[in-house]
Backbone and ligand atoms as CSV (ligand in chain L), in Angstrom:
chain,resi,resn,atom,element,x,y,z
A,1,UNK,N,N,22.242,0.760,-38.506
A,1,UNK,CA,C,22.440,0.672,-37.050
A,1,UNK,C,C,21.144,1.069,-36.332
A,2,UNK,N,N,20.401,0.623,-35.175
A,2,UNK,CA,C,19.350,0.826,-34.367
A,2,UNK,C,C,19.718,1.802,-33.182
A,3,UNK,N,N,18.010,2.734,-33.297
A,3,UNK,CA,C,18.863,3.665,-32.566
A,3,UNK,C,C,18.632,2.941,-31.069
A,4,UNK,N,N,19.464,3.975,-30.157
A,4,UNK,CA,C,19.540,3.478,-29.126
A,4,UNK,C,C,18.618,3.323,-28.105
A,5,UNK,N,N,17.857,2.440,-27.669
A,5,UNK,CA,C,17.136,2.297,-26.545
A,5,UNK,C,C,17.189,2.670,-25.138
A,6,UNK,N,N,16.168,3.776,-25.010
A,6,UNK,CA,C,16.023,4.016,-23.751
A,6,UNK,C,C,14.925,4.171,-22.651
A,7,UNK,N,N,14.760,3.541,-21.919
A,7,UNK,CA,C,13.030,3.447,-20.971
A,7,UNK,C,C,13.643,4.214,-19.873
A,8,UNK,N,N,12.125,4.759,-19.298
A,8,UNK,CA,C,12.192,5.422,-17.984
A,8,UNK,C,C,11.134,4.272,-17.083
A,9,UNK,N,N,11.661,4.356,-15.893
A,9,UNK,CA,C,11.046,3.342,-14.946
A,9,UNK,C,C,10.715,4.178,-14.061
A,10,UNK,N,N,9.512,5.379,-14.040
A,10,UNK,CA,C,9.162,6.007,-12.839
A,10,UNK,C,C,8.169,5.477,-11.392
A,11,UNK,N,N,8.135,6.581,-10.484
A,11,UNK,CA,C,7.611,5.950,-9.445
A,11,UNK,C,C,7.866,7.048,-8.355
A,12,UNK,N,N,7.431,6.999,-7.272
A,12,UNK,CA,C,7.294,7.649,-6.115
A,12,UNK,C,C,8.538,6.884,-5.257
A,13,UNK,N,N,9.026,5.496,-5.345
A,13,UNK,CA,C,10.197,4.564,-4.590
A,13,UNK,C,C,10.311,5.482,-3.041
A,14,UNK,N,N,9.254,5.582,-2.407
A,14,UNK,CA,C,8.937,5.856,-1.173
A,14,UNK,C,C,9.437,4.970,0.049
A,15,UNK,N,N,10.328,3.954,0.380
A,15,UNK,CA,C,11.630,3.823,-0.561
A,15,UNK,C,C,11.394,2.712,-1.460
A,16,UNK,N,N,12.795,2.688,-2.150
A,16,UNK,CA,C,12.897,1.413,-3.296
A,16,UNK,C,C,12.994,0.205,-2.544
A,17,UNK,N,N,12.269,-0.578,-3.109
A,17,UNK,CA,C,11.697,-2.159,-2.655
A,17,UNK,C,C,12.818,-3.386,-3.845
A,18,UNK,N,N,12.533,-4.353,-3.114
A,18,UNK,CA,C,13.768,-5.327,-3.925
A,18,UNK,C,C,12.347,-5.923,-5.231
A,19,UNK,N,N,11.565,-5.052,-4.776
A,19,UNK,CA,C,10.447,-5.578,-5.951
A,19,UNK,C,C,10.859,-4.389,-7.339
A,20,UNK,N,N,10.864,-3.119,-6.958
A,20,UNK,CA,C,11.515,-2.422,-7.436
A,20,UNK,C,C,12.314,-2.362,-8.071
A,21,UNK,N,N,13.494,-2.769,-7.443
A,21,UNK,CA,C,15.274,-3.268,-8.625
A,21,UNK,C,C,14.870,-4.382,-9.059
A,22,UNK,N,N,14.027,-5.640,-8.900
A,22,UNK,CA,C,13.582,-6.722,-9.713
A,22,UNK,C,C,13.248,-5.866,-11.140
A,23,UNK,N,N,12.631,-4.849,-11.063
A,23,UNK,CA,C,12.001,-4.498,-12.411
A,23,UNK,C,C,13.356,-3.746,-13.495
A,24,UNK,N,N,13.969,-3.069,-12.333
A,24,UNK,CA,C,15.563,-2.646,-13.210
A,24,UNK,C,C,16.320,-3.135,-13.225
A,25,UNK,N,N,16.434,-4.509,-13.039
A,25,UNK,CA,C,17.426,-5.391,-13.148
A,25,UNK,C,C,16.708,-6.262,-14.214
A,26,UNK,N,N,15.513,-6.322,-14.646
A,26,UNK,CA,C,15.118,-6.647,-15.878
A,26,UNK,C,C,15.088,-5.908,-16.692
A,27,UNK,N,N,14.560,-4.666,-16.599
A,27,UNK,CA,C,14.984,-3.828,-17.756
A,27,UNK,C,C,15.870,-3.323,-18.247
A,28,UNK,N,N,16.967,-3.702,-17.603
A,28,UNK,CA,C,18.687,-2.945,-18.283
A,28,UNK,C,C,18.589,-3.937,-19.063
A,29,UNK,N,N,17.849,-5.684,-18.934
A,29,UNK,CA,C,18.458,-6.375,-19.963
A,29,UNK,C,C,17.798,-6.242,-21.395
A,30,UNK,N,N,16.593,-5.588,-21.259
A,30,UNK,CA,C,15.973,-5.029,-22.802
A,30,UNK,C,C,16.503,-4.143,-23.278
A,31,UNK,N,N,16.391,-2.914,-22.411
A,31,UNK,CA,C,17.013,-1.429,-23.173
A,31,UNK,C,C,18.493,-1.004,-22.785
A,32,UNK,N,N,18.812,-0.366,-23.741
A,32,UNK,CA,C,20.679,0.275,-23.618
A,32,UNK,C,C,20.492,0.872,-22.516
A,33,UNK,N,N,19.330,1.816,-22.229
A,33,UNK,CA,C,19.645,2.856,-21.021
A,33,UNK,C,C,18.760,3.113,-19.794
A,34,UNK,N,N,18.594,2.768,-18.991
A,34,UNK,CA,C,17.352,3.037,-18.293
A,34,UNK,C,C,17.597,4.015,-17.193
A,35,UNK,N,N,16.568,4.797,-17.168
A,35,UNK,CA,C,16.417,6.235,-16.753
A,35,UNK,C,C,15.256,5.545,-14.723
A,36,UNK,N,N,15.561,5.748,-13.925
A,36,UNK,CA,C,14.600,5.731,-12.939
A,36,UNK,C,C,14.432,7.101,-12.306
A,37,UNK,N,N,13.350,7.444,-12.557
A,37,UNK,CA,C,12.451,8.953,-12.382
A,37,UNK,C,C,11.559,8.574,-11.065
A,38,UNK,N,N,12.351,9.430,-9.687
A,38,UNK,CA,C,11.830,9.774,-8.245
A,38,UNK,C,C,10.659,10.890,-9.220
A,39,UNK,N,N,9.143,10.466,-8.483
A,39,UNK,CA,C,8.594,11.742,-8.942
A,39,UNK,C,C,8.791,12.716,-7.095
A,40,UNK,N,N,8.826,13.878,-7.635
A,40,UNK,CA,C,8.595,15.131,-6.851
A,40,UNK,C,C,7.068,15.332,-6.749
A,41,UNK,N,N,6.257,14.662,-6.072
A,41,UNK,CA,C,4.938,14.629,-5.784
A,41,UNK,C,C,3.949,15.774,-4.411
A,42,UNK,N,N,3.794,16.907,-5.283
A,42,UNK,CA,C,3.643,17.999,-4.096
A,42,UNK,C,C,2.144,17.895,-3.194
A,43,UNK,N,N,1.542,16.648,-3.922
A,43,UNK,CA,C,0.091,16.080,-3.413
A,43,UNK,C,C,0.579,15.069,-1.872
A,44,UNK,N,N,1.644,14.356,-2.535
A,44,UNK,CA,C,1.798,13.369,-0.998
A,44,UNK,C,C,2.831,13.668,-0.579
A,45,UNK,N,N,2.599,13.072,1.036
A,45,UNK,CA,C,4.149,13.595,1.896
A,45,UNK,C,C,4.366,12.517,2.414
A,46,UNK,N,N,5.425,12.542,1.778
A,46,UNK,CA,C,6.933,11.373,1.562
A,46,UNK,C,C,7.229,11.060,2.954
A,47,UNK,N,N,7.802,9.547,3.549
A,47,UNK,CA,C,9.300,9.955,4.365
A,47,UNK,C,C,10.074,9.952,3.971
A,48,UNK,N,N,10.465,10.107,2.699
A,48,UNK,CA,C,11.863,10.527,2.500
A,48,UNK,C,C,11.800,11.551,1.904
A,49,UNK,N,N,12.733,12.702,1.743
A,49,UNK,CA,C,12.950,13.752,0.021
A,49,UNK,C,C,13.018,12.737,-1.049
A,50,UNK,N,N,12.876,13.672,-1.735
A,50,UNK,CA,C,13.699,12.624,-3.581
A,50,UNK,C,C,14.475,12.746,-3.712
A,51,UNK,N,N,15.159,13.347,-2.781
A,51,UNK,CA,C,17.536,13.655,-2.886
A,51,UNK,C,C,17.245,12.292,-2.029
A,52,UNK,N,N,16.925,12.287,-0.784
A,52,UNK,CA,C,17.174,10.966,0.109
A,52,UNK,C,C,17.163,9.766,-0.606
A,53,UNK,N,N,15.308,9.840,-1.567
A,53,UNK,CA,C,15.047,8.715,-2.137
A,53,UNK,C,C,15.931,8.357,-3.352
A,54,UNK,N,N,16.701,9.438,-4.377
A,54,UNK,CA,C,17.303,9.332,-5.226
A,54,UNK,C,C,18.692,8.568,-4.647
A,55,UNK,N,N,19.537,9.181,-3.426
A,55,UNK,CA,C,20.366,8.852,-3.095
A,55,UNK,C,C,20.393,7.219,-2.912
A,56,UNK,N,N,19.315,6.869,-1.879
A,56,UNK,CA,C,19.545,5.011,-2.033
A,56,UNK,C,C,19.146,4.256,-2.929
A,57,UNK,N,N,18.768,4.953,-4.439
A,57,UNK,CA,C,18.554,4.478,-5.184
A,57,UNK,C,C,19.313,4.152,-6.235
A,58,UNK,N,N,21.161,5.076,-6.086
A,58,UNK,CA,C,21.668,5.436,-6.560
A,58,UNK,C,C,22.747,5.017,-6.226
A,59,UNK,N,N,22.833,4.525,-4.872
A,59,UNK,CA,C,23.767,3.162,-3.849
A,59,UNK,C,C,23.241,1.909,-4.282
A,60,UNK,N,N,22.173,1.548,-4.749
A,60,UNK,CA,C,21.579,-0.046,-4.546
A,60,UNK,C,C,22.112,-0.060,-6.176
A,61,UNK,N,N,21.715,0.746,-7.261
A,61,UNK,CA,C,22.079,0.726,-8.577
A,61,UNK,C,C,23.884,0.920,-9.222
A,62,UNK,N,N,25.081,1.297,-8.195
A,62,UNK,CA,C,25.812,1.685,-8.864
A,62,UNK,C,C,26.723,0.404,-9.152
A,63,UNK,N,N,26.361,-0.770,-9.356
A,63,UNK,CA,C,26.780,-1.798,-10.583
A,63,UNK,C,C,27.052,-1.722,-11.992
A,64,UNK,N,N,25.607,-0.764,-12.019
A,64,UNK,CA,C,25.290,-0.807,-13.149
A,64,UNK,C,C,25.427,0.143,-14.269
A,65,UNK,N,N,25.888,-0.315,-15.222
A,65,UNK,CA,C,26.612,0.978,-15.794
A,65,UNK,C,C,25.571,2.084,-16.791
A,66,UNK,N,N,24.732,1.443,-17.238
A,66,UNK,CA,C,23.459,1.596,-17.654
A,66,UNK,C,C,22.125,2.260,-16.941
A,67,UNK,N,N,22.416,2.892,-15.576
A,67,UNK,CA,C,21.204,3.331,-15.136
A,67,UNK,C,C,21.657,4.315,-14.659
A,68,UNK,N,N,20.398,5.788,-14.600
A,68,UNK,CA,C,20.990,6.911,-14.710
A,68,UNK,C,C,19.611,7.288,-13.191
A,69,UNK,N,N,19.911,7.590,-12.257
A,69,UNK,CA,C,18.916,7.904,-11.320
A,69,UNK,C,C,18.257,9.458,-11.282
A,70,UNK,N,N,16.997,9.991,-11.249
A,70,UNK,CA,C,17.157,11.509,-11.409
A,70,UNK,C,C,15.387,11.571,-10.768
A,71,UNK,N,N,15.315,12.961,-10.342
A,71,UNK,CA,C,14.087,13.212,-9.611
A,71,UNK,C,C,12.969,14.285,-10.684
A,72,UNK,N,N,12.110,13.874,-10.806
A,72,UNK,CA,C,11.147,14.602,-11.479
A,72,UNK,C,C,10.079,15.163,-11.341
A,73,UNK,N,N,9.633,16.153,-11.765
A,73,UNK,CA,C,8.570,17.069,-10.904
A,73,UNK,C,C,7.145,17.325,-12.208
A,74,UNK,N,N,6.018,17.262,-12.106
A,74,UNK,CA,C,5.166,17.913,-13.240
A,74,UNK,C,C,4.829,16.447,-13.937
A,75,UNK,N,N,4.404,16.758,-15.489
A,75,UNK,CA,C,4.065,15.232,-15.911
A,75,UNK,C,C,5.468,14.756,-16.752
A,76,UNK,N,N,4.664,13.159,-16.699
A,76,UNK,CA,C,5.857,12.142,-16.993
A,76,UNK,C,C,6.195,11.934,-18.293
A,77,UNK,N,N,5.505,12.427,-18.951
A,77,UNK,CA,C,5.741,12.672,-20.682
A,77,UNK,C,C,6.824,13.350,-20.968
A,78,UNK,N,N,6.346,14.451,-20.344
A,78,UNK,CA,C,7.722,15.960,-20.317
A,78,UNK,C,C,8.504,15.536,-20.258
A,79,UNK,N,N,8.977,14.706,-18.736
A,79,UNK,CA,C,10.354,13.986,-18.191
A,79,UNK,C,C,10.596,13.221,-19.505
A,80,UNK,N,N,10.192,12.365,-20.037
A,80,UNK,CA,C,10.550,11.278,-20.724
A,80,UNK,C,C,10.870,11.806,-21.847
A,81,UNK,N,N,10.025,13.134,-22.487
A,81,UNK,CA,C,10.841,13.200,-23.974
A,81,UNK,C,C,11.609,14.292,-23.438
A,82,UNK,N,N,11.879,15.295,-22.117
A,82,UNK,CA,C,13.175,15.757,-21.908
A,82,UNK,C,C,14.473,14.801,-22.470
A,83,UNK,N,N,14.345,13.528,-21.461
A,83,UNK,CA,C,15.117,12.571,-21.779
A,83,UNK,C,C,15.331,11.518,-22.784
A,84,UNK,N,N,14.297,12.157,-23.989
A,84,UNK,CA,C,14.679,10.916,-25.309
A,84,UNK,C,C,14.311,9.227,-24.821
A,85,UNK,N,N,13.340,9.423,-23.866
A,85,UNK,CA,C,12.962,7.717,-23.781
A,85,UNK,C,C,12.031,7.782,-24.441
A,86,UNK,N,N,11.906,6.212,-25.204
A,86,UNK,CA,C,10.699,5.955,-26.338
A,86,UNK,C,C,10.139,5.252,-25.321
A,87,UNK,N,N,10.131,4.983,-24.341
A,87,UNK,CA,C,9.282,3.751,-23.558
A,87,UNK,C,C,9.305,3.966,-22.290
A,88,UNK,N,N,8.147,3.664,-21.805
A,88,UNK,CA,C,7.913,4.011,-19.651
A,88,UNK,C,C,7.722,2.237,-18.975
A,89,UNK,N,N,8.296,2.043,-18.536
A,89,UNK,CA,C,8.447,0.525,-18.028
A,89,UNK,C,C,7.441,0.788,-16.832
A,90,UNK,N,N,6.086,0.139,-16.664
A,90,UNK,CA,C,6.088,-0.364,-14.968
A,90,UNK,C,C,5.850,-1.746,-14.668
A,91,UNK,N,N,5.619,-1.777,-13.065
A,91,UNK,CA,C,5.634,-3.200,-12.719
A,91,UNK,C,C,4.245,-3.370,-12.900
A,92,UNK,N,N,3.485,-4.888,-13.295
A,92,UNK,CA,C,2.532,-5.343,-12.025
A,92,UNK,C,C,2.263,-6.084,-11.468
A,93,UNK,N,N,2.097,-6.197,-10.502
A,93,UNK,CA,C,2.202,-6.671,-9.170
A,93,UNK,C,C,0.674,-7.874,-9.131
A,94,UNK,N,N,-0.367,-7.288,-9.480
A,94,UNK,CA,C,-1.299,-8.143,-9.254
A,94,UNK,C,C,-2.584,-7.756,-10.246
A,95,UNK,N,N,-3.170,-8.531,-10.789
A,95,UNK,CA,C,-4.564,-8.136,-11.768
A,95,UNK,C,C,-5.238,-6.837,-11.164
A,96,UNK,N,N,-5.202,-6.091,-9.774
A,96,UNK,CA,C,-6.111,-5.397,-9.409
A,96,UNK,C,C,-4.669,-3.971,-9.654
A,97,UNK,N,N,-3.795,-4.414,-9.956
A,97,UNK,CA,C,-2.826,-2.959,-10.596
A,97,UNK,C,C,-3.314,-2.542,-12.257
A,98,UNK,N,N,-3.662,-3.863,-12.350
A,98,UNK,CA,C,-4.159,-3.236,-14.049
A,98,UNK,C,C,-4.537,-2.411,-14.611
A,99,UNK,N,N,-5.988,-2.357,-14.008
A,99,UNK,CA,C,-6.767,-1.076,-14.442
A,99,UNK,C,C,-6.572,0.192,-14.293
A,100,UNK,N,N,-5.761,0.257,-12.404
A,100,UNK,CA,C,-4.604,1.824,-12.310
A,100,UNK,C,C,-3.913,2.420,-13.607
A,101,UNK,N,N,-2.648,0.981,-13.457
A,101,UNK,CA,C,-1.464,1.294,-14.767
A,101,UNK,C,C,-2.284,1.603,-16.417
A,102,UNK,N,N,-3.400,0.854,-16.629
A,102,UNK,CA,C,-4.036,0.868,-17.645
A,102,UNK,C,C,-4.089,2.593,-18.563
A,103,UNK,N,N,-5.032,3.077,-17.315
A,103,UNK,CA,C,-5.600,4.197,-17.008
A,103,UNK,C,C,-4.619,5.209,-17.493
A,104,UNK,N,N,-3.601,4.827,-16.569
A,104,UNK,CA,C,-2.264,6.230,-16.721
A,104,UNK,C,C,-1.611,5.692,-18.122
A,105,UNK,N,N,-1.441,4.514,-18.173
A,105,UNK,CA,C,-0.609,4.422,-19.897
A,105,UNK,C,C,-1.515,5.126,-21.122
A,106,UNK,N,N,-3.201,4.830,-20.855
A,106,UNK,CA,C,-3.629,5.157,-22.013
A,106,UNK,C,C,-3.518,7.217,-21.904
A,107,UNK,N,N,-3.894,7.480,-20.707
A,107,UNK,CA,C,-3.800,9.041,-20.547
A,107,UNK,C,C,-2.213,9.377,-21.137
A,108,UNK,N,N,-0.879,8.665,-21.035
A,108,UNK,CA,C,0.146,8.920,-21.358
A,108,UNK,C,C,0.181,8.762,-23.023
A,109,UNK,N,N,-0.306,7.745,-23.317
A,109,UNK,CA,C,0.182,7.741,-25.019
A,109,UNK,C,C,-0.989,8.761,-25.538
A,110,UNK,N,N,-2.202,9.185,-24.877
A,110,UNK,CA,C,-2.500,10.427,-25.682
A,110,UNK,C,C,-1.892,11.559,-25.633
A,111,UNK,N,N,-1.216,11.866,-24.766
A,111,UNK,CA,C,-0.410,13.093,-24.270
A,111,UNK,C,C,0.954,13.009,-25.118
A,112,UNK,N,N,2.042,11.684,-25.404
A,112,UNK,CA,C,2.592,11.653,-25.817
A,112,UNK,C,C,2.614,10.327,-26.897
A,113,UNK,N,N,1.823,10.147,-28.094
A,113,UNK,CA,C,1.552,8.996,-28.754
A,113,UNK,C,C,2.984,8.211,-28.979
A,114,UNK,N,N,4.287,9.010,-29.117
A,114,UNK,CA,C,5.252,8.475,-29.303
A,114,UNK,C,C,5.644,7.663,-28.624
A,115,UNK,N,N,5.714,7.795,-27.359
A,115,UNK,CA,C,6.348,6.841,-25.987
A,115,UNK,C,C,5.399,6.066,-25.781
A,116,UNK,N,N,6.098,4.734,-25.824
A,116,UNK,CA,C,5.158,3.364,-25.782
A,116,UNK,C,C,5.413,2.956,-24.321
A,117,UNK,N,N,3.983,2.037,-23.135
A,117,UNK,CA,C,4.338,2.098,-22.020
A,117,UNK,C,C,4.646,0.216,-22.079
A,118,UNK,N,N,5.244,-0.470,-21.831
A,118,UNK,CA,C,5.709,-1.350,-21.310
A,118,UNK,C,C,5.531,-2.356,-19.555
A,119,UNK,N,N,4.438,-3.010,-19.732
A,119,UNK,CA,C,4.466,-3.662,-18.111
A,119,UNK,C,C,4.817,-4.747,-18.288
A,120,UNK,N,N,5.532,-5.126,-17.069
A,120,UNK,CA,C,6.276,-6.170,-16.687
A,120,UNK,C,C,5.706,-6.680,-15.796
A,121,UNK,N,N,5.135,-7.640,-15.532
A,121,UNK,CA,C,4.914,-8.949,-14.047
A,121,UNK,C,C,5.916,-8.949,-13.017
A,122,UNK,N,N,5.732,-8.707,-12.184
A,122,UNK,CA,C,6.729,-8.824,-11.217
A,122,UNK,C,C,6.613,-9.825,-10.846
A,123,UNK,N,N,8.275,-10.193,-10.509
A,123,UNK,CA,C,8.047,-11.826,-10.054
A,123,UNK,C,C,7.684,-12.036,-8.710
A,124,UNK,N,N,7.525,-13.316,-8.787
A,124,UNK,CA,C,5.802,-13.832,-7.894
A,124,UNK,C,C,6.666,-13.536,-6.283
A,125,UNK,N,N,7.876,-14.100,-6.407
A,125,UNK,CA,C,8.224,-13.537,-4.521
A,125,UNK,C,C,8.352,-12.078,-4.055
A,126,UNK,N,N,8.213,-11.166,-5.129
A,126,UNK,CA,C,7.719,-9.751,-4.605
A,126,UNK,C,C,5.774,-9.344,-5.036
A,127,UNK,N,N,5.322,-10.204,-5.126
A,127,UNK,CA,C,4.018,-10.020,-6.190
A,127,UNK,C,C,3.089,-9.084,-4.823
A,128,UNK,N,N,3.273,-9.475,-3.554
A,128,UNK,CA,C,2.958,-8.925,-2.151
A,128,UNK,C,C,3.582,-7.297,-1.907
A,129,UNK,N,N,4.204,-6.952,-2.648
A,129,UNK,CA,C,5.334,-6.464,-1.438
A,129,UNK,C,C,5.126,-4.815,-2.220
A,130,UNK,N,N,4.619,-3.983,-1.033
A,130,UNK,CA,C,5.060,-2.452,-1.721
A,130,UNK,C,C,5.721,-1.255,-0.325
A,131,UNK,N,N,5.960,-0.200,-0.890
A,131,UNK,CA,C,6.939,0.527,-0.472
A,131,UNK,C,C,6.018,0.765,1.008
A,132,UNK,N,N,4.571,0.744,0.881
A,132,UNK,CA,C,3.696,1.381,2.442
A,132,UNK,C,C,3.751,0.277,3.030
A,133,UNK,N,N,3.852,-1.144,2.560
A,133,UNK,CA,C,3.796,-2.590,3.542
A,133,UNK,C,C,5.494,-2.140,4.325
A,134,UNK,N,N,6.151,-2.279,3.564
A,134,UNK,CA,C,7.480,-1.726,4.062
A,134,UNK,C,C,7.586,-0.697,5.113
A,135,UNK,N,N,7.101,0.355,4.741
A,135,UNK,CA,C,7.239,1.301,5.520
A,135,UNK,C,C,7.084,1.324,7.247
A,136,UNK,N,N,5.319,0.293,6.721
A,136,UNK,CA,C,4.690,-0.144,7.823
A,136,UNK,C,C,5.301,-0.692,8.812
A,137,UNK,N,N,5.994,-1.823,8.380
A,137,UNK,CA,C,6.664,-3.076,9.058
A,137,UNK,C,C,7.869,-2.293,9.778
A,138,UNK,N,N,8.918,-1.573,9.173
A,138,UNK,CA,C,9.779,-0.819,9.735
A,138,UNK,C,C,9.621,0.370,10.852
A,139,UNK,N,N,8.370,1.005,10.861
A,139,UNK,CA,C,7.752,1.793,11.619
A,139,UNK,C,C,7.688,1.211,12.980
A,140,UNK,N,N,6.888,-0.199,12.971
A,140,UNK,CA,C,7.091,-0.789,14.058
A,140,UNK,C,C,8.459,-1.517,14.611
A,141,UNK,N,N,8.896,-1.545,14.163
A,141,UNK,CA,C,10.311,-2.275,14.553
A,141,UNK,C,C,10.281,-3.540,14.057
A,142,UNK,N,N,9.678,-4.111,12.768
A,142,UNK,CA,C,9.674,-5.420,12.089
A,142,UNK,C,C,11.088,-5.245,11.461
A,143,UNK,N,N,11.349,-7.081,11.004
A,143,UNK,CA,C,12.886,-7.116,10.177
A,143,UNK,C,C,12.088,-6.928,8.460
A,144,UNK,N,N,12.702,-6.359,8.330
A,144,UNK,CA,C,12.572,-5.823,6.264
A,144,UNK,C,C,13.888,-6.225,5.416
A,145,UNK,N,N,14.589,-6.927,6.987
A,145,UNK,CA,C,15.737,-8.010,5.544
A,145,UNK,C,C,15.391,-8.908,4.962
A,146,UNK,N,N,15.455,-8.383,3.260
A,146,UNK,CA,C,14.832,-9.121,2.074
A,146,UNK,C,C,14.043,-8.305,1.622
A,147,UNK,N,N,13.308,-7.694,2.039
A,147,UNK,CA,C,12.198,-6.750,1.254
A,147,UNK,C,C,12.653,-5.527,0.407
A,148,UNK,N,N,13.993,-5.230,0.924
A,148,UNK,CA,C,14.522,-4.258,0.442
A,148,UNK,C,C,15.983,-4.112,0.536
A,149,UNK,N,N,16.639,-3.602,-0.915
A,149,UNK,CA,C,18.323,-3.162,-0.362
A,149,UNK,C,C,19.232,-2.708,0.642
A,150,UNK,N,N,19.847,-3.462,0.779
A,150,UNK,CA,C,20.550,-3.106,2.457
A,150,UNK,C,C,20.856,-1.390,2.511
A,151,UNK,N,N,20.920,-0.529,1.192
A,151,UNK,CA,C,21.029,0.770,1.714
A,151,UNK,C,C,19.609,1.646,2.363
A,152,UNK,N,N,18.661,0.647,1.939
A,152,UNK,CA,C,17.049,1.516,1.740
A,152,UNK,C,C,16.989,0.832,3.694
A,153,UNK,N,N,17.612,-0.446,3.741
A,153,UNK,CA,C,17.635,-1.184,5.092
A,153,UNK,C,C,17.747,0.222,6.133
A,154,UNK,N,N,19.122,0.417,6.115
A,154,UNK,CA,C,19.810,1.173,6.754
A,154,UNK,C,C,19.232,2.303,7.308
A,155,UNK,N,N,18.789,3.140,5.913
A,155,UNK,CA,C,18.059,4.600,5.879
A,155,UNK,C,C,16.581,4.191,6.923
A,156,UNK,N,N,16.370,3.518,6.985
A,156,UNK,CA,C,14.814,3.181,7.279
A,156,UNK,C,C,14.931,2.823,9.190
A,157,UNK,N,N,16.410,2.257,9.189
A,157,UNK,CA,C,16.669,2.296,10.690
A,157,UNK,C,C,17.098,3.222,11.082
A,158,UNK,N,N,17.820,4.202,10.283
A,158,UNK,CA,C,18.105,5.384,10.755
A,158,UNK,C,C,17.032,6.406,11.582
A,159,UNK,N,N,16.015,6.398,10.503
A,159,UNK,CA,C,15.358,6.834,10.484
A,159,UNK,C,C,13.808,6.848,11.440
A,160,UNK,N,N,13.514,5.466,11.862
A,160,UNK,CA,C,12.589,4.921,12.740
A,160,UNK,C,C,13.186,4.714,14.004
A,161,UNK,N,N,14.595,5.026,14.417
A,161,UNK,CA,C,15.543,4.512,15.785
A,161,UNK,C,C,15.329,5.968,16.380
A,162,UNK,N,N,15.232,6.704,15.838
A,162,UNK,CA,C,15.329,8.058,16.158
A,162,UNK,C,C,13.642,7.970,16.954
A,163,UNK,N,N,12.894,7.984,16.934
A,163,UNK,CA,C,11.890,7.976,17.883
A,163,UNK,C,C,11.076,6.745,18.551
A,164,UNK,N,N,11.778,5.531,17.708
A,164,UNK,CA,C,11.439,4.479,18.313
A,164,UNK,C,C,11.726,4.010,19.800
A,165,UNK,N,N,11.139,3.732,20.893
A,165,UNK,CA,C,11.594,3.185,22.008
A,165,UNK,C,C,12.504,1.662,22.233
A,166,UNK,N,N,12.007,1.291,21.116
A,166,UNK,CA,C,12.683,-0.188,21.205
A,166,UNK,C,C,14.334,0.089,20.497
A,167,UNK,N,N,14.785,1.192,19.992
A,167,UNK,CA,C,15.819,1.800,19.827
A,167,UNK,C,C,15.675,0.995,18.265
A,168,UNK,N,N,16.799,0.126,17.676
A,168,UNK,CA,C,16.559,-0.384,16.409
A,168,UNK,C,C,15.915,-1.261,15.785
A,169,UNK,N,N,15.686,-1.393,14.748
A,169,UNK,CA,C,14.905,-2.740,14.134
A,169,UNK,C,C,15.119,-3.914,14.502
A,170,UNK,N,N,14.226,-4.859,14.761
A,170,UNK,CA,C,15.009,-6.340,14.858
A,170,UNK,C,C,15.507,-7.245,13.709
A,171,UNK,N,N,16.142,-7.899,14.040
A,171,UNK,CA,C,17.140,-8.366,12.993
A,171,UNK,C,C,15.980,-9.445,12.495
L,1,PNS,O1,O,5.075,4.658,-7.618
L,1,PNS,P1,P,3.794,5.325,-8.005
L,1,PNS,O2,O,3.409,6.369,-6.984
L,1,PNS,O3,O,2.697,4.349,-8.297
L,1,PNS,O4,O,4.104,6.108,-9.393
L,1,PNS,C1,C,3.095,6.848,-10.039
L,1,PNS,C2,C,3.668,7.667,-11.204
L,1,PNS,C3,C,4.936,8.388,-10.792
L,1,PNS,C4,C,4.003,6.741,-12.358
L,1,PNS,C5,C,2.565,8.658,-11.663
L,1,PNS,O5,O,1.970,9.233,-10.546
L,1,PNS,C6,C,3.109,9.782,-12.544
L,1,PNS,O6,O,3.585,9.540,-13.619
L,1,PNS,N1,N,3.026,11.023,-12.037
L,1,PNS,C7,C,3.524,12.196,-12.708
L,1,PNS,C8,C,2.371,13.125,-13.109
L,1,PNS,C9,C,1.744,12.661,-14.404
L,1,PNS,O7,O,2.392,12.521,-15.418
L,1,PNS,N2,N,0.411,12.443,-14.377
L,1,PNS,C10,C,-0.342,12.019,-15.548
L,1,PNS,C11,C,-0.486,10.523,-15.640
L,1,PNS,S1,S,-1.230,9.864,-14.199
């Protein structure tokens, strides 16, 4: 019998982007279990917490019976063999993510040679799209239906209506 497969798909999901669940909605179909790790990042300041960010991450995912949402603090090795994942999934987005993701996979498999890192292409109608373009667009009162899960939607009007003059997002 094979043991059981499990990847972690970490990230900052400052919030989660439909580019984002593109990547965990591909990876539940490789591995038995997939783990998505909010990092707790005490260098940058968030708009959201990682309870907030965990929470709509945890509404857009509960289909799925296979994904376990959780917030993580320190390095990503730790997290991952806390959690028994042999593998770190990320996206990329465009040839100029390469050399970033490159960088951190090779610093990761020296730290932990066991855990193998895994990138995925994101598909080409999110190949544009990240959590600060988002942010951006919503800040001003742009529509972000499509860019993101109607719960990350929501949180983001909640959240920008409150000092916006134009009161909510446009549709
Ligand atoms: O969504 P992001 O911000 O590009 O995700 C970056 C992330 C979370 C993968 C990376 O910053 C990370 O793993 N941070 C945890 C600290 C760590 O392990 N650092 C060593 C490798 S860079």
């Amino acid at each position: 019998m094979r043991a059981v497969l499990i990847a972690i798909y970490p990230g900052s999901f400052d919030p989660l982007t439909n580019g984002h669940l593109d990547i965990i909605e591909r990876g539940i179909k490789i591995f038995d279990h997939l783990i998505v790790g909010v990092l707790k990042n005490p260098h940058k300041q968030p708009l959201f917490t990682p309870e907030e960010r965990k929470e709509m991450i945890q509404e857009t995912v509960k289909c799925f019976t296979n994904v376990e949402v959780d917030v993580f603090d320190g390095l990503l090795v730790n997290f991952a063999r806390e959690k028994k994942c042999q593998v770190i999934i990320r996206g990329l987005r465009a040839i100029s993510d390469y050399e970033y993701e490159t960088q951190i996979a090779v610093i990761n498999r020296k730290m932990a040679p066991e855990i193998e890192t895994l990138f995925l292409p994101t598909s080409t109608e999110f190949s544009y799209l990240n959590s600060t373009i988002v942010k951006e667009i919503a800040s001003f009162g742009g529509c972000i239906r499509g860019l993101v899960p109607p719960a990350v939607e929501k949180k983001l009007r909640d959240k920008f209506s409150k000092n916006a003059p134009w009161g909510i997002l446009s549709e």
